[in-house]
N, C-alpha and C positions, 0 to 999 in steps of 0.2 A: 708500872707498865713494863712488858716486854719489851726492849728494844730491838730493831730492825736491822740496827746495824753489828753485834755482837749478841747479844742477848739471844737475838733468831737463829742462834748454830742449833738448835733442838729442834729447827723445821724439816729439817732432812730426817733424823729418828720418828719423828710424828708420822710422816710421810711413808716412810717403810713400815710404822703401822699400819698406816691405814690400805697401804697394797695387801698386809699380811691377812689384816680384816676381811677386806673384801673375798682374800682368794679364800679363807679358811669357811667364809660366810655361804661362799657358791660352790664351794666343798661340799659341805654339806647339804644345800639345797642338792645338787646333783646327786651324793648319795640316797638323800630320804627319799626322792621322786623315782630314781632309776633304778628302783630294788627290782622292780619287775616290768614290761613292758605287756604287762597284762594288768599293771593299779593302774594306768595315767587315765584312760576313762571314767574310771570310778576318783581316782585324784580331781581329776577336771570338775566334774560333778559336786566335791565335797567341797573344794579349795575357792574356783572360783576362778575366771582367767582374767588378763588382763583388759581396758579396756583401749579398742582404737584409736589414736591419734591424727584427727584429721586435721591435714594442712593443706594450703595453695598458695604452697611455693612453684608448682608447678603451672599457676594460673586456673587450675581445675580443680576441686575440692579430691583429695586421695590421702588412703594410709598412709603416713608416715615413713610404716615397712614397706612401701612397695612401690616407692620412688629413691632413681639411680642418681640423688643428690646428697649430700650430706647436710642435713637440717637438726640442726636445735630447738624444740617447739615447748612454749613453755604456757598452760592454758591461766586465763584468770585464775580460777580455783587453785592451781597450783600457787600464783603469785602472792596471792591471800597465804595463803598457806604457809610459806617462807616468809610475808612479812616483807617483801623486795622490795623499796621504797621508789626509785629509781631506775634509768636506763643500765646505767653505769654496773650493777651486782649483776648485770646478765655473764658478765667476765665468770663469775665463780660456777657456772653450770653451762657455759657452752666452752668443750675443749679450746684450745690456740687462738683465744681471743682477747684480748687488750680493749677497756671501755675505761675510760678514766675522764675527768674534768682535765680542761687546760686549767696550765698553771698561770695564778690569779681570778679563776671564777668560777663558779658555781655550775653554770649551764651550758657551756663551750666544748663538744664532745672531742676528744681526741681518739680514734678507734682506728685497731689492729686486727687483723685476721691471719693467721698463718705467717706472720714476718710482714704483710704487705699494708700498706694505711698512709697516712699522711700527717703529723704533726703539726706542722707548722699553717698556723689559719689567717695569714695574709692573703687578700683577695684576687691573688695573681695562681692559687692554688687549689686542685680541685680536691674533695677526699679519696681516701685507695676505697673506703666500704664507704657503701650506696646507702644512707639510713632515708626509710620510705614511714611516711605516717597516711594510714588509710590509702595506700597505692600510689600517693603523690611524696615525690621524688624531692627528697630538701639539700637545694644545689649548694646552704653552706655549715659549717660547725656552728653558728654560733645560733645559740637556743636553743640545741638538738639532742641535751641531755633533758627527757622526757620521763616527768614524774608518774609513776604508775597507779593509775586511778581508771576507774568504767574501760577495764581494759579486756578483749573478747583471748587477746593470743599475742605473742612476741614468737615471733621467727628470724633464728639467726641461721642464714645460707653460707657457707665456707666455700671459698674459693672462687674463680672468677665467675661473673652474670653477665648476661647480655641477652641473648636469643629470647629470655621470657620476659625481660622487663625496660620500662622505659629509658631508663639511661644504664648506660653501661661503668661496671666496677670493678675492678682489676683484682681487689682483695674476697671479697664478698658482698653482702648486703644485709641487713636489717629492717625484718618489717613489724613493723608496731600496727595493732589492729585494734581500734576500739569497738566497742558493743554496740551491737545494732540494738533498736529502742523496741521496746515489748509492746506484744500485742494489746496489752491492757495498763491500764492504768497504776503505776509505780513510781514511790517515794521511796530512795535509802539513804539513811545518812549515815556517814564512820565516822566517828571521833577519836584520839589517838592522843594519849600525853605520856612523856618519857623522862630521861633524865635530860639534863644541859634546857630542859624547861622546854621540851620538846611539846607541840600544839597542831594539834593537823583535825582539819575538819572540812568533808566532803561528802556534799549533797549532790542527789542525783534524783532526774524525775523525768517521766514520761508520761505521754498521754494519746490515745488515739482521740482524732478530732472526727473521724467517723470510719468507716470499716475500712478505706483505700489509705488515710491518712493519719501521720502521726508527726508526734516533736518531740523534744526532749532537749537535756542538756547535764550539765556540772560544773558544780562552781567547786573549788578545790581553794581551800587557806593553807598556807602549809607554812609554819616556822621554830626556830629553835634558838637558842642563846649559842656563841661562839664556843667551839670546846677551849679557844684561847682569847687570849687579850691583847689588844694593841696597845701596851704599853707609854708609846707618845702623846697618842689620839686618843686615850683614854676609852674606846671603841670596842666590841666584839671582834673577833678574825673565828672565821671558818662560822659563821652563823647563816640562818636561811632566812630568809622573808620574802613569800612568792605568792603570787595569786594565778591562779589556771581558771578558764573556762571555757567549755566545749558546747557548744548548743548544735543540732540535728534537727531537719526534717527528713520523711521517708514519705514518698506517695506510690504505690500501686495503681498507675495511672487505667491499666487495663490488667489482663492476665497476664499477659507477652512483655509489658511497658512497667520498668521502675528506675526511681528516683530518687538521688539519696542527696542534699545540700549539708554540707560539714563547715562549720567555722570554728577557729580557735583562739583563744587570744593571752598571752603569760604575760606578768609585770613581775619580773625579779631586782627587788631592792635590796635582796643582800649585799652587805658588804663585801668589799671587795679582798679575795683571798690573799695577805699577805704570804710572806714564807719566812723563814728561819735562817739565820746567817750558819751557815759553816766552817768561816774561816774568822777568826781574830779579829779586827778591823786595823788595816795595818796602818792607817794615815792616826785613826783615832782611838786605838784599843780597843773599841767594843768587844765586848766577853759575848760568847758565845750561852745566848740563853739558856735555862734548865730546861722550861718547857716546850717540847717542838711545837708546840701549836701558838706559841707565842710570838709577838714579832715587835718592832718599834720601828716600822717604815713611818716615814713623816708624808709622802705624797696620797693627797685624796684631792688631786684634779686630774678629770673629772669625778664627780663622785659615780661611783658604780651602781647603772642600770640598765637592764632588757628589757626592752618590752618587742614583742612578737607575736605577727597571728597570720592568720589566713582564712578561705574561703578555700572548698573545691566542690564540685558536682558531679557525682556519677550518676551516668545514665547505660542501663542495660537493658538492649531489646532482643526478646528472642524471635525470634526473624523466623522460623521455623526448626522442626526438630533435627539435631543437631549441628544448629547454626545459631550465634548470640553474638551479636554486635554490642560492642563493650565501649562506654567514653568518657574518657575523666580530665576534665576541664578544671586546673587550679591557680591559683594566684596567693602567692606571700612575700610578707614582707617582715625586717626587725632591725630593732636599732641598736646597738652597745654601747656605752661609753666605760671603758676602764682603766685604772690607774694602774702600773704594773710597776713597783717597785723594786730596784734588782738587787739593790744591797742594802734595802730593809734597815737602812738608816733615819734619823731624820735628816740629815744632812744629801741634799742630790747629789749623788755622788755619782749615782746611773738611773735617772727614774726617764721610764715611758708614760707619755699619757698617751691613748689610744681613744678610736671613736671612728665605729664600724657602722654602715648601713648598705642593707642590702636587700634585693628585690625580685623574686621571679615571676613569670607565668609559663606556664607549663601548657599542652594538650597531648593525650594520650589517646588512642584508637588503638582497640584490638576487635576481630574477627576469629570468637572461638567457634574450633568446627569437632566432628567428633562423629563416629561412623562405627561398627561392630567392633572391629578391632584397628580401631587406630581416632588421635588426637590429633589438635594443632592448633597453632596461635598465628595469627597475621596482625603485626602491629605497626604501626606511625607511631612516634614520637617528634616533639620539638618544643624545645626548653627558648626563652628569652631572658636571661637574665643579665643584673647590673649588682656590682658591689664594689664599693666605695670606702677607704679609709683613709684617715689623716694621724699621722701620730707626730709626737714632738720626742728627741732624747733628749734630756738635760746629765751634764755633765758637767755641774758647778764647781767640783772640786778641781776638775783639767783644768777648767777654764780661768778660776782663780792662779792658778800657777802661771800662765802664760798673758795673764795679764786680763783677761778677757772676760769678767765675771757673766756666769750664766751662760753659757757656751751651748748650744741646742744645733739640732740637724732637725730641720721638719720635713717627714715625707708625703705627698698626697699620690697615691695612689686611686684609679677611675679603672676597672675591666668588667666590660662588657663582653656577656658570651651570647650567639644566637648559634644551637645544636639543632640539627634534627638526624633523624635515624629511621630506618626500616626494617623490621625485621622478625623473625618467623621462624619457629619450636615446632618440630612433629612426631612424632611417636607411632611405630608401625608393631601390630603381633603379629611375628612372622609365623607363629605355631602357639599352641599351648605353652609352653614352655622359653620359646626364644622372645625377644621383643626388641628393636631398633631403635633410639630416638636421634636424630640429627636440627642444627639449624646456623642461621648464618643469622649476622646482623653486619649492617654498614651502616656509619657514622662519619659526618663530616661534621667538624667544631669549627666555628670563626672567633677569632678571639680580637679582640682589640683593648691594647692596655695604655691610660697613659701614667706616668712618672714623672712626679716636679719632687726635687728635693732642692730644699736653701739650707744654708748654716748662718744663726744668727746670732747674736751679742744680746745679752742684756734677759735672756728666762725666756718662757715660751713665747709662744706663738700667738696671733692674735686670736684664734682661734678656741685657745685653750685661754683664752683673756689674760693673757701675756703682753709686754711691752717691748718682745724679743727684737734688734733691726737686723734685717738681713744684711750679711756682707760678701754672699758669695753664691751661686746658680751652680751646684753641682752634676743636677740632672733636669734635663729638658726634654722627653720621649715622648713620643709616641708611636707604639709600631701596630702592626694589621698581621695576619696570619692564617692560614684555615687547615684543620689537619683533618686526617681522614683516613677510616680504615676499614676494611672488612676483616671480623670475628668470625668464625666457628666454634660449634658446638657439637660433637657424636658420642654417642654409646650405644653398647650392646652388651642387654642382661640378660641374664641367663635364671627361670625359675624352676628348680626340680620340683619342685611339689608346694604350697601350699603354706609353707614356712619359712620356705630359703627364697632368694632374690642373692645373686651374687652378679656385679654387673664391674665394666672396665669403660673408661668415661676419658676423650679429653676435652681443654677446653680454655680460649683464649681469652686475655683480657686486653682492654687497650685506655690507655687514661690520656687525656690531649696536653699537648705542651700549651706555653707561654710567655710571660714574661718577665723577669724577676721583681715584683716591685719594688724591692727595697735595691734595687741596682742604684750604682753611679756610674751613670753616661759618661761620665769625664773621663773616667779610667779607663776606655775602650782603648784595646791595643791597636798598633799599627801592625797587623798584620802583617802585611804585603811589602813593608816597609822602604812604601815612597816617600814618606816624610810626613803625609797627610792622614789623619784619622776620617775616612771617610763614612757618610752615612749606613754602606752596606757595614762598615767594620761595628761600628755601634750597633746595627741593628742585631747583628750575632752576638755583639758582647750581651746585650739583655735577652734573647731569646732562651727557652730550653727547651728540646725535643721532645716530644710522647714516650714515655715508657710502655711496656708489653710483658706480659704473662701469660705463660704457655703451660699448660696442668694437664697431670696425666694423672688419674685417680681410679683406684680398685678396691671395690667395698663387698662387703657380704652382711647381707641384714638375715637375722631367724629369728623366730618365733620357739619356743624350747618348751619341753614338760609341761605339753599341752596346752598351753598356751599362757603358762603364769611366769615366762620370762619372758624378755628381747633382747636382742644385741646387736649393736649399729658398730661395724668394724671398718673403716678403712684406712687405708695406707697412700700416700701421695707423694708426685716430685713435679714441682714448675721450675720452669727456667723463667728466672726473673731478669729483664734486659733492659738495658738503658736506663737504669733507677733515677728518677728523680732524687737529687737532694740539696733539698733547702737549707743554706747557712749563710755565714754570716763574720766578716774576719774585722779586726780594731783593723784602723786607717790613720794615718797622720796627712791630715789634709792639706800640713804648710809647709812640712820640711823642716820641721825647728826636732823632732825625734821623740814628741812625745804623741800616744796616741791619743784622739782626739772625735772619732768617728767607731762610727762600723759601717759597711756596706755589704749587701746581697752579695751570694757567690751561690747561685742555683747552677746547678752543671748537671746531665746527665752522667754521673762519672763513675756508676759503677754497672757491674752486674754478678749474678748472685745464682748460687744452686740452692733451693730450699726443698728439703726431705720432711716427710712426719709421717704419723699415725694416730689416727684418734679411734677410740674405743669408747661407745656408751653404750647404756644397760638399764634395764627396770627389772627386778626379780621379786616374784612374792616371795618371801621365806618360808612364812608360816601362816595357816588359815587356824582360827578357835584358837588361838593360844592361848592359854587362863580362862577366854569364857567364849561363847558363842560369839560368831560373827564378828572375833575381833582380828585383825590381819597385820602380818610385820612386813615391810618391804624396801627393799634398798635399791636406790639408784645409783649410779658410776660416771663419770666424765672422766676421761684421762687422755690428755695429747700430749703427743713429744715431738718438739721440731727441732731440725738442724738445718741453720741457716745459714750459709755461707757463702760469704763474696768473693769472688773468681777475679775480681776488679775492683781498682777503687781508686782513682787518681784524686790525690789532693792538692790544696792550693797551692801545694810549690811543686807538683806534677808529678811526683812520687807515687806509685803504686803501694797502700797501706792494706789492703786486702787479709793481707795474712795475721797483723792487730787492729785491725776495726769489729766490731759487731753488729748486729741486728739491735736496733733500739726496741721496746716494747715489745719484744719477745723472748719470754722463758722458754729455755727447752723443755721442761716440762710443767704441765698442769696436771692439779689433779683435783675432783668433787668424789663426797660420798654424801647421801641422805639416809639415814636409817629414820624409817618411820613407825611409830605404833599406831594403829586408831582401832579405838573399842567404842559400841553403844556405849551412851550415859547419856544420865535423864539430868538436865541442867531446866530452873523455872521451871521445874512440874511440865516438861516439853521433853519427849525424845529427839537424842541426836548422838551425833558423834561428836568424839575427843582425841584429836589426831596430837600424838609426839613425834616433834619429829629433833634428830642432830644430827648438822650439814660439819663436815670439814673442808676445809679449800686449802690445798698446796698452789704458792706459785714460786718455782724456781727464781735462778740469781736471773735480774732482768736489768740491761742497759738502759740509762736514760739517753745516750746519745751513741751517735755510731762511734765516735772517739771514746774510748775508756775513763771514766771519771772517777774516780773510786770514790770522793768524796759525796756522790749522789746515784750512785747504781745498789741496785738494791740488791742483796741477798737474802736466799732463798727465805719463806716463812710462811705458816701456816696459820689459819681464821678457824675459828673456831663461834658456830652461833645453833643457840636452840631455840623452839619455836612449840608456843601450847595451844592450841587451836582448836575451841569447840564451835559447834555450828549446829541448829536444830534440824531435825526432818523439813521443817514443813518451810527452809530456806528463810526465814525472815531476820532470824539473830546470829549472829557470830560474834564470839569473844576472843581474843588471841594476847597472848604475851611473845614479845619476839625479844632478845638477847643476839645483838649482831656486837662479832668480834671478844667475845666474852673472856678472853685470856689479854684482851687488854691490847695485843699486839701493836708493836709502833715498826711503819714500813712504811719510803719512800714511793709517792706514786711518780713524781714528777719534778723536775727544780729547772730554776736562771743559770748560765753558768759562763760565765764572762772576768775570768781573772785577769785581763790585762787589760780592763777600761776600767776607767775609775783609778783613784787611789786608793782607795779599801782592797778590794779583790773582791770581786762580786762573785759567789758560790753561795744560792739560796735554792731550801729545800723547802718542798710540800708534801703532807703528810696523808694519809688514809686514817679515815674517821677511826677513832678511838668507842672504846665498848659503849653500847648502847643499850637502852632497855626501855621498851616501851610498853603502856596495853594498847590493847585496841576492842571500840566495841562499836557494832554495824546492825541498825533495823533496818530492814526493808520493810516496807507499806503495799499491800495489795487486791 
């Protein structure tokens, strides 16, 4: 294997190829194309142009080129095509974006957009990006890393949302779109075996039950053996074992009247992702393992599982011509329980057990309108949700020192949010060529959180079937709150002709404060210092305010050499304000000088200048190359961010601004796909046989805003190819896909708590190791 942390200095050389690639690549498509301004009609004719990409990110079905957003749109056919297994690889093809698992599971989305996101998935915290499944808004991380199967399109939006969609995102948003069900009767099944004894098989069917109605679904088995071993537990670490199913009805109740009922439901039994020590074991020696994906954490209570599903119902009536009253009515719910081991011993030295549930319902209305030249959205929204966790720390090794064996803090955190919002998108042609869009949105959150935390003797809790006794009420809260704000949204594009779209955009984001759950109420200062810690002083000690992002963005979309290139350019800067930031400091709860705790330290306490640029592209190279009808073409991602904080008080009041960083953000990214597809006759069937190889650069990325060198990643490049045939008549596809092929080993994420425990807790989690799988898919019809 490459390693990630030495080994990866050849990611930067890789990377200057592939810039070198690219430019030498569309060197030459500009020369071959631009010999004359008298071939491109007859080019156009010969070559072939690109084809449209329709999305509604704008709520309204439009090109891709000719919306003043920056969108990532990535269609099934495509996903097929790459082989993408997961939510999480949308990272390697949408510029300045961060999708990764939380460290310890499998399905817990951690996501970034441009520096902005949310880490930390205690249920006192909302995410920075909006991830949306079928239009319905999922208020939390856990279960949200969504396997890609019967999928119609994935839409990644950069930068803040509000004015189009139902709840508002400071970072961006994520829309996962599955397939609407055919008008005719279809069976497809894919089956898929790899190495690490990789098994995936997913059926898919549909059926009209008469010309207005229809059903469908998918059941999805998906697993694999660990790429490592738990060495104590004699166990797999990093393996899958999931069940997905999606079931659909659609009725056409009249012309005007349709119906769509969505349910979903996941049971992920994989085991629970240990990590890898990094440091010596200083109470006990422990040697730092050979294999990163190896671990010998001794805690599995509880044992690790999700299960999660939902219900929603769209209903769309068009009310007359251009007027469509839109309503999406959903409810979900999921439960976790996981063991998070932080120094990967068997000894507790620092182990959480954890055990999440959580609950929403949602209603959404929009009022889309639409006139010659001009659009618009009028929407309600309002979220219900509850989310609940309990977790235990043990710290057996503190606690034997001090007499106390099995030493534990249990915290229960309960926050309930009830949101609602109004808000409304409109788009005016001022001429042929000018066009306006503005909109506002206001948002009031109520938040209600409560906080009990004890510290007991004697191991967990009883909860976690522990015989732990309390000996101490550290926190006793409960506070109320309601924040509230009005967004905007304006641009004005500019289109000279028929290829170009050049537009300047700004646009607000707003995310609501809360409460820290893992605060200790006891700690609250005396402010005022009358002697007494009063209820107002407590209730600001656990409170944090709403952060705010303010984006100013200037893009230029064309269409080039007749229409067999694109290119998605912009350039951006937000003022990032009052940053949320969730941590967390060792506490010595009795005054004897050893630590013994940790407690929440949420503070608003920074703020932040973020700059970038992202640049994407699709270009044919080549039409007929070697034979008829066969096409070479390459695609581009490349973003570069600078992120920096203007502010940044830490826990001893010091301003660190100037050595802090952006967590989960590289300053740069980079993709390339170079693709061949030629006819070939596969089973006595005409089809195509697409090649394709993807590289991904991601620059040196922090795991936390303080400097860690022992788990910040530098810089390193993936590397994966993809053999994909597929017949005319759509029924077979066969594929080989090769993700990560040069083996690369790189930090996605780690624990990192050197001064609790006697060990020195420094655990790392790794990004999947080379992969190789087939895949082979009939459809029936």
């Amino acid at each position: 294997m490459v390693s990630g942390l030495d080994a990866n200095r050849p990611g930067l050389p890789i990377f200057l190829v592939w810039i070198l690639f690219v430019s030498v690549a569309l060197s030459f498509t500009l020369m071959t194309f631009s010999a004359s301004a008298a071939a491109t009609e007859t080019a156009t004719s010969e070559y072939g142009v690109l084809e449209e990409v329709i999305v509604t990110a704008t709520r309204r079905e439009a090109n891709l080129m000719a919306i003043p957003i920056s969108v990532t749109a990535l269609s099934g056919q495509e996903l097929e095509q790459l082989g993408i297994p997961d939510l999480t690889y949308l990272s390697q093809y949408s510029p300045n974006t961060t999708l990764e698992p939380t460290p310890g599971t499998n399905t817990t989305l951690t996501a970034y957009i441009r520096g902005v996101g949310q880490q930390d998935i205690n249920a006192g915290f909302e995410t920075g990006v909006g991830m949306y499944l079928d239009d319905v808004y999922l208020n939390r991380p856990q279960a949200a890393i969504l396997d890609i199967y019967d999928v119609e399109r994935i839409e990644v939006l950069r930068g803040p949302q509000g004015t189009l969609f139902g709840r508002n995102s400071v970072g961006g948003a994520i829309r996962y779109i599955t397939r609407s069900l055919d008008d005719q009767a279809m069976l497809r099944a894919r089956f898929s075996y790899g190495t690490d004894n990789l098994r995936e098989a997913v059926i898919t069917a549909s059926a009209p039950l008469n010309e207005q109605f229809r059903i469908g679904g998918s059941v999805a088995r998906l697993a694999r053996d660990g790429f490592g071993k738990n060495l104590y537990l004699g166990s797999e670490n990093y393996n899958k074992d999931s069940l997905g199913i999606r079931v659909s009805a659609e009725w056409d109740a009249t012309d005007q009247l349709f119906f769509r009922l969505n349910g979903d439901y996941l049971e992920d039994d994989s085991n629970a992702r240990q990590g890898r020590r990094m440091l010596v074991g200083r109470l006990s020696g422990a040697p730092i393992l050979a294999d990163v994906y190896d671990t010998r954490a001794g805690l599995n209570n509880p044992i690790q599982s999700v299960k999660a599903g939902g219900l929603s119902l769209l209903a769309r009536w068009q009310v007359q011509p251009g007027m469509e009253l839109k309503n999406v009515l959903a409810w979900r719910r999921d439960k976790t329980g996981s063991p998070w081991d932080f120094d990967s011993l068997p000894l507790p030295d620092f182990d959480l057990s954890l055990h999440f549930r959580n609950e929403q319902f949602s209603e959404e209305i929009q009022l889309l309108l639409s006139g010659q030249r001009w659009n618009g959205v009028l929407g309600f929204y309002y979220l219900d949700a509850s989310a609940f966790q309990i977790y235990d720390v043990l710290l057996a090794t503190t606690g034997a020192i001090i007499g106390r064996p099995g030493l534990n803090a249990n915290t229960v955190g309960d926050v309930s949010t009830k949101a609602w919002s109004v808000f409304s998108d409109f788009s005016v042609d001022l001429s042929d060529h000018w066009a306006i869009e503005g909109g506002i949105r206001y948002t009031r959150d109520q938040r209600q959180s409560t906080v009990q935390r004890q510290s007991l003797v004697g191991g967990n809790s009883s909860f976690f079937g522990g015989t732990g006794i309390p000996f101490a009420t550290t926190s006793d809260f409960h506070g109320e709150e309601t924040f509230s704000k009005a967004t905007p949204r304006l641009s004005l594009s500019w289109q000279p002709n028929e290829q170009q779209l050049v537009y300047i955009s700004y646009s607000e984001g707003f995310k609501s404060g809360g409460f820290d759950p893992r605060g200790q109420s006891t700690l609250a200062p005396d402010t005022d210092g009358d002697g007494v810690v009063s209820g107002a002083e407590v209730f600001e000690f656990m409170k944090f305010e709403p952060e705010t992002v303010n984006s100013y963005e200037l893009g230029i979309k064309s269409e080039l050499l007749g229409g067999r290139m694109n290119s998605r350019l912009a350039v951006f800067w937000s003022d990032y304000s009052d940053v949320q930031i969730p941590g967390s400091v060792a506490y010595d709860s009795d005054g004897d000088g050893i630590l013994d705790q940790f407690v929440g330290t949420t503070t608003n306490a920074a703020a932040a200048d973020i700059k970038g640029a992202e640049w994407e592209g699709l270009a044919i190279l080549a039409n007929n190359l070697g034979r008829e009808q066969a096409q070479l073409r390459l695609s581009w991602a490349l973003g570069y961010v600078d992120a920096q904080f203007k502010r940044f008080i830490n826990n001893a009041g010091r301003d660190v601004a100037r050595i802090y960083q952006f967590r989960n953000t590289p300053e740069w990214t980079a993709n390339s796909v170079l693709s061949y597809e030629l006819p070939v006759q596969l089973l006595q069937r005409p089809g195509r046989l697409q090649f394709s190889s993807s590289l991904t650069y991601r620059g040196a990325t922090g795991q936390f805003e303080q400097p860690t060198p022992e788990l910040d990643q530098r810089a390193y490049t993936l590397w994966d190819l993809n053999v994909v045939w597929s017949d005319s008549g759509k029924h077979w596809l066969i594929g080989i896909h090769a993700k990560n092929l040069s083996d690369t080993e790189y930090i996605y994420a780690g624990f990192y708590a050197p001064t609790l425990g006697r060990e020195g807790n420094i655990t790392a989690f790794y990004g999947n190791p080379r992969q190789i799988l087939g895949t082979v898919q009939y459809q029936f019809n």
